[in-house]
KENU-282908 format. One line per 3 residues: their letters; for each residue x, z, y of C-alpha. Coordinates in steps of 0.1 Angstrom, whole numbers, plus 5000, padded with zeros to 4 digits. Example, Ala and Ser with C-alpha at 12.3 -4.5 7.8 and 13.67 -1.06 7.14 Angstrom:
! residues 2
AS	5123,5078,4955  5137,5071,4989
***
This chain:
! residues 430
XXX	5916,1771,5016  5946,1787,5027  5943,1817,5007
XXX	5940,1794,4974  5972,1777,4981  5990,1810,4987
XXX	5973,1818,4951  5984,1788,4937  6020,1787,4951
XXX	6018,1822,4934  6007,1812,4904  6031,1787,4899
XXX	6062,1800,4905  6053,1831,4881  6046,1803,4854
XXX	6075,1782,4865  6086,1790,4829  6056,1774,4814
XXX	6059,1742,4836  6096,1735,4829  6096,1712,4803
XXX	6062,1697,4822  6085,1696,4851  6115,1679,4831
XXX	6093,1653,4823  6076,1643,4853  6113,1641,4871
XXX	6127,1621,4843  6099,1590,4847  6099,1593,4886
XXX	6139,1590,4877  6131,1559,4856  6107,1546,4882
XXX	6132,1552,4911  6157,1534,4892  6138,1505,4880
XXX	6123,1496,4916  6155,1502,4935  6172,1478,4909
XXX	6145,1452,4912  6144,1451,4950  6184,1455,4955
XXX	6184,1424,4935  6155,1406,4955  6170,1416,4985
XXX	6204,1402,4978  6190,1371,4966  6164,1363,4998
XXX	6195,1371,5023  6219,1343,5002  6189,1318,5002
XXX	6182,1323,5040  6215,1317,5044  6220,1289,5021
XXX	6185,1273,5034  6189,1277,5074  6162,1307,5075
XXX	6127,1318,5059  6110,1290,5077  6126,1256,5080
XXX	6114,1227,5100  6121,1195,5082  6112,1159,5097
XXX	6108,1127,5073  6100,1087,5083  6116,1063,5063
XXX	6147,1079,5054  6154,1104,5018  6165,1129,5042
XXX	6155,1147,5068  6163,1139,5105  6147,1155,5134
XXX	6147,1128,5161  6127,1150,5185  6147,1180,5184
XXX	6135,1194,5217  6099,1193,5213  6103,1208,5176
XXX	6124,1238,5191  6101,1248,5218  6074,1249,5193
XXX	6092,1273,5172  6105,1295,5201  6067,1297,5213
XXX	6055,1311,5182  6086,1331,5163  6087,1366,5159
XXX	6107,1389,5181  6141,1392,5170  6141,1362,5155
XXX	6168,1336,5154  6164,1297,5159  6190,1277,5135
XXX	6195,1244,5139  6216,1224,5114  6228,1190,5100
XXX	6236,1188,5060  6254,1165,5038  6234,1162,5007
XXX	6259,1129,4988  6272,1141,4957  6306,1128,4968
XXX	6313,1159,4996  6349,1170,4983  6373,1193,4991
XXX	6408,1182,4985  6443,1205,4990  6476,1203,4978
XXX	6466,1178,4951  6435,1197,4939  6401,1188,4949
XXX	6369,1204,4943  6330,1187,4948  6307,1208,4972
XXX	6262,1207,4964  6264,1205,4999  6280,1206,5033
XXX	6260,1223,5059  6271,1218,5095  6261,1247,5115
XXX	6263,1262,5150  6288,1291,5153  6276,1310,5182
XXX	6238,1306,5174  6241,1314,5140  6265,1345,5137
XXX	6232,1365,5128  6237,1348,5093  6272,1339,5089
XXX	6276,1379,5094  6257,1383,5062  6290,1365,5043
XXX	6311,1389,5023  6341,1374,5036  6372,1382,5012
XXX	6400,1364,5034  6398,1357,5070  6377,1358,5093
XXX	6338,1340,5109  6347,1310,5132  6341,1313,5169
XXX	6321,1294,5197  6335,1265,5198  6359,1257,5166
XXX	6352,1226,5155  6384,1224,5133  6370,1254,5113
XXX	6353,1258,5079  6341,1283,5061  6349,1278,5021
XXX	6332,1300,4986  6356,1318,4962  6348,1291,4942
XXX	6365,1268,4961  6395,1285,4969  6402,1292,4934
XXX	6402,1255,4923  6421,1245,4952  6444,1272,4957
XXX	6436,1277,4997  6438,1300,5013  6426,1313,5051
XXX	6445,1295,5075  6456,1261,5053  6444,1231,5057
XXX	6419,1215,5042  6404,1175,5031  6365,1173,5036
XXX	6357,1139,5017  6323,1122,5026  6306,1085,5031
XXX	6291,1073,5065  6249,1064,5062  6266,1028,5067
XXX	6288,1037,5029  6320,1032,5046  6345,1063,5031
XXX	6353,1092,5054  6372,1119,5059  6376,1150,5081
XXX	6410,1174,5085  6395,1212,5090  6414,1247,5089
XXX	6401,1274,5068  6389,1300,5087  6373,1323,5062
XXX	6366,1324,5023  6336,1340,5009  6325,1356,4977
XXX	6297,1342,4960  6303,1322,4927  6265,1321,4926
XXX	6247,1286,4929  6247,1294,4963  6286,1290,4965
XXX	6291,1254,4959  6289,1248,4995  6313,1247,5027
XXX	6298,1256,5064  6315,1238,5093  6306,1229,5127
XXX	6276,1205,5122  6294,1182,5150  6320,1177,5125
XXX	6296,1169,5098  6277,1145,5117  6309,1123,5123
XXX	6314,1128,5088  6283,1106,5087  6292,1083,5115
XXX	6261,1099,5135  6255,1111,5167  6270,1140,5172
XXX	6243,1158,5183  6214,1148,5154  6201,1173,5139
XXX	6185,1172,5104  6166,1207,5102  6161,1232,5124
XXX	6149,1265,5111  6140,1301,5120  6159,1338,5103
XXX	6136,1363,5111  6139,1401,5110  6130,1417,5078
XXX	6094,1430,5083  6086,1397,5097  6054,1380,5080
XXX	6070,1350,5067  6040,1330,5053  6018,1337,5086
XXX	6050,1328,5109  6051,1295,5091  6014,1285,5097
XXX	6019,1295,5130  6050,1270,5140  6031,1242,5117
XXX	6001,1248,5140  6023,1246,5172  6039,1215,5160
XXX	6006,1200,5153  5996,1198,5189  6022,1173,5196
XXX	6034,1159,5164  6025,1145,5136  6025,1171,5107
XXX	6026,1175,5072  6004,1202,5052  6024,1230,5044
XXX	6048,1225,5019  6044,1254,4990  6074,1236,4967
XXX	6101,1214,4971  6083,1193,4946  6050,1193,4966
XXX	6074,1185,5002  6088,1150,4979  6056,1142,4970
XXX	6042,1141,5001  6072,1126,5018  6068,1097,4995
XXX	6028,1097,5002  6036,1088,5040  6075,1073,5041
XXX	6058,1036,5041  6049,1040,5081  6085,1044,5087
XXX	6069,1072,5115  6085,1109,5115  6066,1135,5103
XXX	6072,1171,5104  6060,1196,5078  6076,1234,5070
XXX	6088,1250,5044  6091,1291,5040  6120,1306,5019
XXX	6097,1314,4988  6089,1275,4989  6123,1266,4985
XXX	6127,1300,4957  6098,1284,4936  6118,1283,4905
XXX	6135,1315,4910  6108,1333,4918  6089,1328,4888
XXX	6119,1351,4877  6113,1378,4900  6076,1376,4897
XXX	6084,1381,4858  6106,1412,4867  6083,1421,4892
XXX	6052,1423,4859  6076,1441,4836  6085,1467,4861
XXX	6048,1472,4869  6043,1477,4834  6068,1505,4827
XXX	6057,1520,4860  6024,1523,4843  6030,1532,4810
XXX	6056,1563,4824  6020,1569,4848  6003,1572,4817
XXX	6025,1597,4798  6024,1619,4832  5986,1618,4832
XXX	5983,1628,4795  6013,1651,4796  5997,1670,4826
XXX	5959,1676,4809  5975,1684,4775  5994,1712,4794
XXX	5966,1725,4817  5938,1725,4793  5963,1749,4773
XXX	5970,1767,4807  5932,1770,4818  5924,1782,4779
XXX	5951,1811,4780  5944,1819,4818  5905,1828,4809
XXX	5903,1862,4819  5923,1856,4849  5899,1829,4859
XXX	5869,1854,4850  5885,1884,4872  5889,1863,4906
XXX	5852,1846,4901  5841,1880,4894  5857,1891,4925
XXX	5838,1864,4941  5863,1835,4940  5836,1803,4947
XXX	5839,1778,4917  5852,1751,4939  5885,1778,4951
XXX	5890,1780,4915  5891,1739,4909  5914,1738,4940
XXX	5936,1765,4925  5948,1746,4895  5944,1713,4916
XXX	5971,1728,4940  5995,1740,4913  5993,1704,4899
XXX	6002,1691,4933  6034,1717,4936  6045,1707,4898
XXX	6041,1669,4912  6062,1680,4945  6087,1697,4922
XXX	6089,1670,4900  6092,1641,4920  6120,1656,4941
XXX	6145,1661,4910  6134,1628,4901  6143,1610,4933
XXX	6179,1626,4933  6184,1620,4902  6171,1580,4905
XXX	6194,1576,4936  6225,1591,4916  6214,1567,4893
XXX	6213,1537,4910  6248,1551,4933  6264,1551,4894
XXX	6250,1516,4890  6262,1500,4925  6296,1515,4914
XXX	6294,1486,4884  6309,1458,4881  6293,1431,4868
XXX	6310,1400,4884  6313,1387,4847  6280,1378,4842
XXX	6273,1349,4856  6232,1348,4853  6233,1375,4877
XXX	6258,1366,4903  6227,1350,4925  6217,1386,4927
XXX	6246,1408,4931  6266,1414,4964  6301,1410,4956
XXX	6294,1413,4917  6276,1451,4925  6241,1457,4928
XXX	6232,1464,4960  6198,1493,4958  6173,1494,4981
XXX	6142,1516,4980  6121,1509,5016  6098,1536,5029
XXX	6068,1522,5016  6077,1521,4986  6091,1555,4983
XXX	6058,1569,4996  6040,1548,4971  6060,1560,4941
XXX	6054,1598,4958  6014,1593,4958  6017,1578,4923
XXX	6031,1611,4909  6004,1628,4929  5979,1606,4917
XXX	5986,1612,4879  5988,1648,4884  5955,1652,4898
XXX	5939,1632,4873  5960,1647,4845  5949,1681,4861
XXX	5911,1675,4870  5892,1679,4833  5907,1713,4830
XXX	5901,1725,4869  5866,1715,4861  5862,1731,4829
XXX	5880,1763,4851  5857,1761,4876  5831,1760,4850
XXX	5839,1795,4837  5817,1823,4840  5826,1859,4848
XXX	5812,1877,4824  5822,1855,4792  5858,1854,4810
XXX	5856,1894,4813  5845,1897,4772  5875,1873,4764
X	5900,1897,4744
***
């Protein structure tokens, strides 16, 4: 077998001539390829690390009795379920969030409402807070209670800027008006959905709510990248379930008030859990959308390969006859000859695919250079309004055996029909 790839690496350079515009092609749609799935999960990727941010992590614990919000009374028992089953490298968050419509912002005579005021710990949670492009400032310390964390959003509307200080507006759970005096620490970039919200100490937004200091409303887990988040989050519903009182897994915000509302009349806590994608329903009916169309151009460039490749080697095998007659008559088996134009096929894939992948990551390098912080519908996805590409292993090897794949099959009629050839019709060939 050695001998026939030494033919066929032969072969093919002497025809390189012959397989150039072959060879254009096949870089050109593992360009396209490159380009579209580096785009696709850039943008995924960016949009996952806002949510997990936004959300407290990829699987949340939330706890519901009577209240419209969540409040998890047994804090301790909920966290050593989830440190007893999360992944390595994972990080426990544990938060308290002010949902009212009435959180505010107020400076210098301006004021600006927030979705939401999330009230976070600052040591623990630095794994997440680091994932802030932070335009001004800096990430609050252990410790600084005084400290908040504002979007661009905000700081545009009010002026602000790292270091002033800053109104936060709320109403106790008793409806009595409230107020807190914080210093801006840091401002961050995202005029996504995702930026109508301020981070502070969640001490400081508990007395906001003229709570104990302490109460906790969710408590949630950010785990490493490669991390199974669906099988993590039966795993800490399972662990809660031995000494709580659970929900079924919640697959959609819509399905978590649902059931809330099935059980709120016993006034007991119950805890259920949420994953990320859960909380992305909506959105990810997007991505599953660009996810399909992708696929589908990924297919149809396959498709051109496959047919591009046959319609070249049956040409090739037809004008290659007597050659083909000459080595079988020499004693070349049939199945070396198959494996000779098999071979060549897999070098014009090699070949192919390589130009291809430089040229898709110059591609998407040109692209990430863009910016695109005008358009709004895809701020959620953008880091700092640029796309941010990513192109994992996996899927780099996958696109690799795709090429591979449509080559061979291109390739396999006409090694057959080579393979086919006899040496004495080959030899009368003029």
């Amino acid at each position: 077998m050695t001998n026939i790839l030494r033919i066929a690496w032969r072969n093919f350079w002497r025809n390189l001539g012959r397989y150039r515009l072959l060879m254009a092609a096949l870089a050109a749609a593992v360009m396209v390829q490159v380009t579209i799935m580096g785009s696709i999960l850039g943008l995924t990727d960016t949009l996952r690390m806002k949510a997990a941010r936004y959300f407290g992590g990829q699987v949340v614990v939330l706890g519901y009795g009577a209240e419209s919000y969540s409040n998890i009374r047994d804090a301790g028992q909920v966290e050593r379920a989830l440190r007893s089953v999360a992944a390595r490298g994972a990080v426990l968050v544990k938060r308290s969030h002010y949902y009212e419509k009435d959180a505010t912002l107020f400076f210098a005579g301006n004021f600006h409402g927030q979705r939401r005021l999330i009230g976070v710990d600052w040591q623990s949670e630095q794994p997440l807070l680091q994932t802030f492009d932070l335009v001004a400032g800096r990430l609050p310390t252990a410790g600084e209670e005084a400290a908040i964390l504002v979007s661009s959003v905000a700081a545009a509307a009010l002026g602000v800027r790292a270091g002033d200080e800053v109104i936060v507006s709320g109403t106790t759970e008793t409806g009595q008006k409230n107020t807190e005096s914080l210093i801006v620490a840091g401002i961050f970039n995202d005029p996504s959905i995702f930026g109508y919200t301020s981070y502070l100490s969640f001490r400081v937004v508990n007395r906001l709510l003229g709570v104990s200091p302490e109460r906790v409303t969710e408590v949630g887990l950010y785990l490493p990248r490669r991390a199974n988040f669906n099988r993590q989050a039966r795993n800490v519903l399972a662990a809660l379930a031995e000494a709580l009182p659970v929900y079924p897994l919640f697959t959609t915000q819509a399905e978590r008030d649902r059931l809330r509302k099935r059980y709120e009349s016993s006034g007991r806590i119950r805890y259920g859990v949420i994953t990320l994608d859960a909380n992305l329903a909506e959105i990810k009916s997007l991505l599953d959308s660009l996810a399909i169309l992708a696929g589908f151009l990924i297919l149809l460039f396959l498709s051109i390969v496959t047919i591009g490749v046959a319609n070249t080697y049956s040409m090739i095998v037809y004008e290659r006859t007597q050659e083909i007659g000459t080595m079988r008559a020499l004693g070349m088996p049939r199945a070396h000859a198959a494996w000779m134009f098999l071979f060549e096929a897999l070098l014009l894939a090699a070949c192919g695919t390589a130009l291809g992948f430089g040229g898709g990551i110059l591609v998407l390098s040109g692209i990430s250079l863009l910016d695109f912080s005008n358009r709004e519908a895809l701020l959620m996805f953008l880091s700092r309004g640029r796309l941010v590409w990513s192109l994992p292993p996996g899927w780099t090897i996958g696109i690799i055996a795709a090429m591979a794949a449509a080559s061979l099959a291109g390739c396999l009629r006409s090694a057959a029909r080579a393979a086919s050839v006899a040496p004495i019709v080959a030899l009368r060939k003029e």
